[in-house]
N, C-alpha and C positions, 0 to 999 in steps of 0.2 A: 341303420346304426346312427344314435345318436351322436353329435359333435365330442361333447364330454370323453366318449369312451373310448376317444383316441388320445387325449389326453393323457400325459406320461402322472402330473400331478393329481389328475383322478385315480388314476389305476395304480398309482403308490398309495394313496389316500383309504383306498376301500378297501386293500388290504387291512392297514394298521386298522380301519374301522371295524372287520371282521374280528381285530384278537381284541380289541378293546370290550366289543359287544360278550366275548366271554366273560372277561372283568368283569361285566356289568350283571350277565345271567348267571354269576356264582353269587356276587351281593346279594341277588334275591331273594335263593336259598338261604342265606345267613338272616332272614326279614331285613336287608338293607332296602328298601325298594325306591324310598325316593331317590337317595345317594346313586341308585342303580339308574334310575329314568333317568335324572341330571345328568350323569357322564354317558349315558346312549343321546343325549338327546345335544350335546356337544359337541362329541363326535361325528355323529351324523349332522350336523348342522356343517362339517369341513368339507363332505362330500358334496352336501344338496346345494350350501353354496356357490362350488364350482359347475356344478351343472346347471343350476336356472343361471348363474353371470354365462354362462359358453350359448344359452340361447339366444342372447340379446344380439345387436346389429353393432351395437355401439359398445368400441375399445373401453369408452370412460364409465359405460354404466359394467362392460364385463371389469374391469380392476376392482370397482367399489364391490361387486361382490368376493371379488379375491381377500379383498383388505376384510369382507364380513368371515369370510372362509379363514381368513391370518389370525383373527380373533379366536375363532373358536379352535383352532390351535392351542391358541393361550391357555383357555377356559381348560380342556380336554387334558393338557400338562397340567395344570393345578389339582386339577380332580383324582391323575394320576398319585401325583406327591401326597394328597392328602389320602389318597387309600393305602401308602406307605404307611403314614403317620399313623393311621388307624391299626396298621397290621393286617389288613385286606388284600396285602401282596407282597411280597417278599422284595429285596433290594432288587438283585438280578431282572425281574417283572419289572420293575420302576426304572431300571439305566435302560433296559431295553424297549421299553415304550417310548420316555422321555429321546433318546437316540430318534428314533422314529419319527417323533412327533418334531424335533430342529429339522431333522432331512424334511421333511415336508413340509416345513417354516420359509425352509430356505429354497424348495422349490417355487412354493405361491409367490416370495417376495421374487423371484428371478425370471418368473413367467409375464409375473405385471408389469414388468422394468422393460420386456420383450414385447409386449403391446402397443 
């Protein structure tokens, strides 16, 4: 077993990445397909980042990838709001990712703070 996958912030993480990647394979169908890549590839950028920082030896180089992982956070809640804005999802979809995506904000920032 890898280190990551005991991780409470991965395994909150890869959840929210799984309903996101729906998001993303219904854009497809609509030919959204880049807007579709951009928000898989944001989202999964919260996961892979906490799993290559959980490989390193070194507290300061695992935080900087938390802070990369806290980023794509950001990226991943924009992308959300802007598939609102498009009409790509409905409100109820948008508080309930956006929700999601703070709790797992506020894990990365309280996990790094624990370092």
């Amino acid at each position: 077993m890898f280190r990551f996958e005991n991780l409470d912030i991965w395994k909150r993480s890869i959840e929210v990445t799984d309903q996101i990647f729906d998001i993303a394979d219904s854009l497809e169908d609509r030919r959204k397909y880049k807007f579709a890549e951009q928000l898989r590839g944001a989202v999964l950028s919260i996961t892979n980042n906490i799993a290559e920082g959980s490989g390193s030896n070194s507290k300061r180089e695992f935080r900087q990838f938390l802070n990369y992982s806290h980023r794509s956070v950001s990226e991943t809640a924009n992308m959300i709001i802007l598939c609102l804005r498009r009409k790509y999802i409905d409100e109820r979809t948008n508080r309930q990712h956006l929700n999601q995506l703070e709790e797992i904000s506020k894990m990365i920032t309280g996990f790094s703070k624990s370092l």
